[in-house]
N, C-alpha and C positions, 0 to 999 in steps of 0.2 A: 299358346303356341306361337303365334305373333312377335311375342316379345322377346321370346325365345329364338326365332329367325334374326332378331334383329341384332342380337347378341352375337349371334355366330357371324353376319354378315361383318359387322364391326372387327370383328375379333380374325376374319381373312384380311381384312385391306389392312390391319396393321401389322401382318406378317406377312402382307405380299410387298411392303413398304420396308426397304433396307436404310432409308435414310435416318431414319426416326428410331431410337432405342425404345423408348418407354413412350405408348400413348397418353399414356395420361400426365406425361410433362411433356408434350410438345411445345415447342416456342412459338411465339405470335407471328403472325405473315408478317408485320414489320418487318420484325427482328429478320427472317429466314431468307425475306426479299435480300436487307443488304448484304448480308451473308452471301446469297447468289451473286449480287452484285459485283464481290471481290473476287471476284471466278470466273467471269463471263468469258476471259481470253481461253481458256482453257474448258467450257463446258461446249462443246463439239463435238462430232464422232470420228476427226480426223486430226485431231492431236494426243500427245499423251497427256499427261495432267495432274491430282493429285487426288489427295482423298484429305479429310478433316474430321474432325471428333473434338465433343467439347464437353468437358467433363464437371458436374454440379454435385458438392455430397457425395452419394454414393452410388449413380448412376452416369450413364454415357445417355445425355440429354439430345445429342446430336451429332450425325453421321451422318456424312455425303460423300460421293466419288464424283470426280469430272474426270470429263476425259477418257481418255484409252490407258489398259494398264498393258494390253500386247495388239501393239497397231498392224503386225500383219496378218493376226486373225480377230480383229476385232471388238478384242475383248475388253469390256467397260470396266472403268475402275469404282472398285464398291465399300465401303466400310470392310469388310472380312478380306480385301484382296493384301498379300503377302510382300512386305515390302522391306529393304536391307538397309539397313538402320543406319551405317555409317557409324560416325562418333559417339551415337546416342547409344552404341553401344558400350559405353567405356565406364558408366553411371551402372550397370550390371556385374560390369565384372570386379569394380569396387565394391560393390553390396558384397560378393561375392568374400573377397579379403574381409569389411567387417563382420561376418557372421563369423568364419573364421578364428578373428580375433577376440570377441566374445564367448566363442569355445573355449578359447584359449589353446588352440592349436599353431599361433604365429603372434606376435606384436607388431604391431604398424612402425613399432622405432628398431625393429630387427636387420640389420645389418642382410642386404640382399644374399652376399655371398653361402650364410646361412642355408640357404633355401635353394640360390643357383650357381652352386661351387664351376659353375662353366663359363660365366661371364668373370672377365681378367681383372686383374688385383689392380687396380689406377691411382695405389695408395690414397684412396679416399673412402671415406664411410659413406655410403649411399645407404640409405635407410628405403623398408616398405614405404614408407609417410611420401617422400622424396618423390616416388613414381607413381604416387596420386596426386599429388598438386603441382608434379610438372616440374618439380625443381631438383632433378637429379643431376642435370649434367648433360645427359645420356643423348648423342647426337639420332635423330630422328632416322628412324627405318627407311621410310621412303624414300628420303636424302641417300641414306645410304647405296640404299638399291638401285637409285636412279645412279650412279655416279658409277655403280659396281655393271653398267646397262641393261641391266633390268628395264621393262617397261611396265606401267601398273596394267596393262592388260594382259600381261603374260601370266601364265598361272603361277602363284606366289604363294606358298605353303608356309605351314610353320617353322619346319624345318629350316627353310630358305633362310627366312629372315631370324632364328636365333643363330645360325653360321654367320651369319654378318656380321651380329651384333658380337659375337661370342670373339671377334675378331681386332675391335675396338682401342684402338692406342691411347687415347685421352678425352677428357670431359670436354665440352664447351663452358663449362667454369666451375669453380668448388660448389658441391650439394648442397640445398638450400639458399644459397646465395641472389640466384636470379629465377625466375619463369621463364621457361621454353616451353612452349605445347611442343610435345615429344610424344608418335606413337608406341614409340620401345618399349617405355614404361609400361603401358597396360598390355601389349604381345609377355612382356616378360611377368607380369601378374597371372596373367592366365597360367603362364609355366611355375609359377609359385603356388598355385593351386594343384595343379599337377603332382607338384615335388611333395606338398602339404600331405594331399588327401587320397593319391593315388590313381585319383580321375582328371580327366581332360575336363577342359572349363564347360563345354559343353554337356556333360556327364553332372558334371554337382550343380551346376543353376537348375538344370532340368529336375534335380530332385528337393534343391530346396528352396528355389524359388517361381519356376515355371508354375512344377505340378501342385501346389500348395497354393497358388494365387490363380490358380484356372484358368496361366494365361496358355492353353491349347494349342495355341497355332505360333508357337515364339519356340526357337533353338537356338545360339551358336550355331550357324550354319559353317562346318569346318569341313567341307569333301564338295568342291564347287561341280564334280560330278554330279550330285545326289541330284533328284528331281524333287519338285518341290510343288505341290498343286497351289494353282491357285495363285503362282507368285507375279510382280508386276518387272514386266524388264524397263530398262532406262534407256532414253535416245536424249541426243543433241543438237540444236538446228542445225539444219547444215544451209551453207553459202548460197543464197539464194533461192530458197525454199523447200520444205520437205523438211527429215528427219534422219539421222544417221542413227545407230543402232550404237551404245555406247556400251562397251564392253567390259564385263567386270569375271573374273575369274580367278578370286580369292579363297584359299585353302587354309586361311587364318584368321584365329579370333582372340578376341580380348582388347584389343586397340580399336574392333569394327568386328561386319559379318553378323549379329544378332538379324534371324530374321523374327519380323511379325505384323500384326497388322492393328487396326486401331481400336477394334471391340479388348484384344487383350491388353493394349498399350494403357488406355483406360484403367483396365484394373491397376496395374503400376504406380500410374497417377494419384489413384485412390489411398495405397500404400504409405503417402508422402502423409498425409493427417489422419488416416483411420489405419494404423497397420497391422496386419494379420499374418505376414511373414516377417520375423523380428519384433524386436518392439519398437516405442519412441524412443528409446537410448541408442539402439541400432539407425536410426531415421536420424537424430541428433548428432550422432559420430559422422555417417554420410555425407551431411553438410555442413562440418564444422571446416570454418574456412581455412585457406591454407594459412602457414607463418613463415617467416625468412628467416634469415639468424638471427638479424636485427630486433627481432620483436614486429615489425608489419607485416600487415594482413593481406593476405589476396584473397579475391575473389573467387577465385576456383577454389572450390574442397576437394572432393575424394571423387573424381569424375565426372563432377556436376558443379553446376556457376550457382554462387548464392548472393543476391544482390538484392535490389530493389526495383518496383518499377512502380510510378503512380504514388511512391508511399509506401506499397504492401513487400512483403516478403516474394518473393521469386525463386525457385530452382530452375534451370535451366539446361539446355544443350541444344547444339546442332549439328548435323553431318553432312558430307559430302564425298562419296564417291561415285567413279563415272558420272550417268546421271540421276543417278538418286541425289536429294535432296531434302532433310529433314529437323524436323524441331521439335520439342516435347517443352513445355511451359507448364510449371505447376503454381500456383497459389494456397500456397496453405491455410495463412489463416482466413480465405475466403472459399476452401475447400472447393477449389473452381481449376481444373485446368484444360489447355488448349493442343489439338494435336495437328501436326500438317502434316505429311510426307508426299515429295512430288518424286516423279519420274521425270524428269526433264529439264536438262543441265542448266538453263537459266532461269529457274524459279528463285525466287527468294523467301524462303517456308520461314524465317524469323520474323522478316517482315510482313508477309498475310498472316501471322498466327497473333502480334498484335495488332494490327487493326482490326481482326475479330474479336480480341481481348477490350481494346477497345468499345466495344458497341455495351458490355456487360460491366467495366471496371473503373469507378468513379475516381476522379484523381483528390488525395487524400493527402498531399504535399500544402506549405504554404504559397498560398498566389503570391510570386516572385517577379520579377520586371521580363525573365526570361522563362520561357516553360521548362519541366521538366522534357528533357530526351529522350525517346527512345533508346533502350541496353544496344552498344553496336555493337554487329559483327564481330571481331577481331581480326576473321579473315578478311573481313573489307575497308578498303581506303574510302577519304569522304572528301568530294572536289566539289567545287560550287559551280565550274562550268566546264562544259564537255570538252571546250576547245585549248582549253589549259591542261587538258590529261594528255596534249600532243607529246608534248615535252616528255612524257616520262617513259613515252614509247622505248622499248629494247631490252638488255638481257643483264640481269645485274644477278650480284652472289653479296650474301650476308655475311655480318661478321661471323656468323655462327658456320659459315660455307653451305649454307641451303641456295641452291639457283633457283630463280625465278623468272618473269618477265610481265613484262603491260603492254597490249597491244590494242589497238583499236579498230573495231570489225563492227559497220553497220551503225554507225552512230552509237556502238557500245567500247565501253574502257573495260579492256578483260584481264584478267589477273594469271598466268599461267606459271602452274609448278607441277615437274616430273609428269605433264603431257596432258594438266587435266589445266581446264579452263573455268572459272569464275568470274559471272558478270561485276564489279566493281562499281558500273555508274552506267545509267541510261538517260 
């Protein structure tokens, strides 16, 4: 009877324990210490903060919340809390097109029009492929909307932004030719699923990939009314201490708005080398890298970066809207990947999800006179000192006519476009 008490006692504390998935692979206090260690700014009860998940084989090994997920009631952030994916959205709604196209319900080399006889004839062939690796042409949404004065905390539906797009006079260069990260492409995928299968993209992921992969707590959040338990809202520092409440009131998906949290994101990750929704032919098209006309390769594939890091295979992504802040890292042939997602606009989730990576991933390159780099940002600029980022202060427009600016606030170089702000350099 003893033993049997001792059985149930064990068997409460690791279900009163949300940070730990699986007791009988917990990680060594070493390991767990530095783990904490990358966190300590952020493990508080009066900031916001983030959550983490680290995913080994076929288990979520480890799960932590720091920080607040709703600072004016208090509410801590935990492995299960519900967080808005940003771009890491955009690796779904591509799965999405390849199942699709393995139906054989669409081809990836299908001429858009095909599909969205509403977007105008620019006498060029824009192909589905084109608006998975970026290389359509297709001048960016938010550019648009900002310029049309939209603000991205205004509520922004789908509707809005294919009126925009459906309005469009010419490319920013012939299809295939160049790389532009462009959100249109994946808002107009979503509407190619639509056109395809007769459901909203939030309707067919839910059926053939949510509910099939038991990720539970994960939708296309497309009706920024809806209420949503559980979910973490996003703030921004503000000038001199404290928190501003950073506002997101999106009614659109396919480009962003996937919500979910890190026990299901996990499963996902698990998908990339054990998969149970599609096969490894489906997982191999997903990350088959992009091409130009030329014959070279990008980095980016079908909504997700495939690159290197240490030596090993990598998939990738990160997001950023208001202040959400997010990263998903997969390792395949190490069946190991890493999750961040923060609430709070100057985090940097690429860069805490490798140096967690770090502590587990041996570097497996030749010893070179220089180390191998960390994969950068794209979104961020690299200065060697703070006081050399004066100069770049103020408001410039790209060839491509996207406005931006660089500002510097608090001993920080911030990156600002269409009203949303990114640390660059601290």
């Amino acid at each position: 009877m003893q033993i049997h008490k001792k059985r149930l006692v064990i068997l409460l504390l690791c279900a009163l324990i949300p940070v730990v998935r699986l007791c009988a692979q917990t990680l060594p206090d070493a390991i767990t210490k530095k783990i904490d260690g990358l966190f300590t700014k952020w493990n508080t009860p009066n900031t916001p903060g983030c959550v983490i998940g680290i995913v080994r084989n076929d288990s979520l090994i480890y799960a932590k919340g720091y920080g607040l997920a709703n600072m004016e009631y208090g509410v801590p952030n935990t492995p299960e809390t519900i967080y808005h994916m940003a771009s890491v959205s955009k690796q779904f709604t591509a799965y999405a097109i390849v199942l699709l196209a393995q139906q054989g319900k669409l081809k990836l080399d299908d001429d858009i029009h095909k599909h969205l006889p509403w977007f105008p004839d620019l006498k060029e062939k824009i192909t589905i492929r084109n608006l998975l690796n970026h290389t359509s042409g297709i001048r960016d949404q938010w550019q648009l909307l900002a310029i049309s004065g939209t603000r991205l905390d205004d509520v922004i539906t789908q509707e809005h932004i294919v009126k925009v797009l459906s309005k469009q006079q010419a490319l920013n260069f012939k299809p295939g030719e160049e790389y532009s990260y462009s959100n249109s492409g994946f808002t107009m995928l979503a509407e190619i699923v639509k056109s395809v299968t007769g459901k909203t993209l939030r309707q067919f992921t839910d059926s053939v990939i949510f509910k099939p992969l038991g990720m539970n707590s994960t939708h296309f959040h497309d009706d920024y009314t809806e209420v949503v338990k559980n979910r973490s809202y996003s703030y921004y520092p503000r000038e001199g201490g404290g928190f501003n409440n950073s506002i997101l009131s999106y009614s659109n998906a396919g480009a962003t708005s996937l919500f979910t949290n890190v026990d299901d994101m996990a499963k996902w990750v698990m998908n990339f080398y054990k998969p149970t929704v599609g096969t490894a032919e489906d997982i191999r098209l997903l990350t088959q890298k992009g091409k130009f006309n030329n014959g070279k390769e990008s980095d980016y594939a079908l909504g997700i970066v495939n690159n290197t890091y240490k030596g090993w295979r990598q998939y990738s992504h990160n997001g950023a809207d208001a202040g959400y802040r997010t990263s998903v890292v997969t390792f395949p042939d190490l069946k190991m990947g890493f999750i961040v997602f923060s609430n709070v606009g100057d985090f940097n989730p690429g860069g805490k999800g490798y140096e967690i990576a770090d502590l587990f991933i041996k570097d497996t390159t030749a010893k070179a006179t220089k180390p191998e780099a960390k994969p950068v940002d794209t979104n961020k600029a690299v200065l060697k000192d703070i006081t050399a980022a004066k100069k770049f202060e103020g408001n410039y427009i790209a060839d491509d006519g996207a406005q931006f600016g660089f500002k510097l606030k608090n001993q920080k170089l911030y990156w600002d476009r269409y009203g949303r702000s990114d640390v660059l350099l601290e």
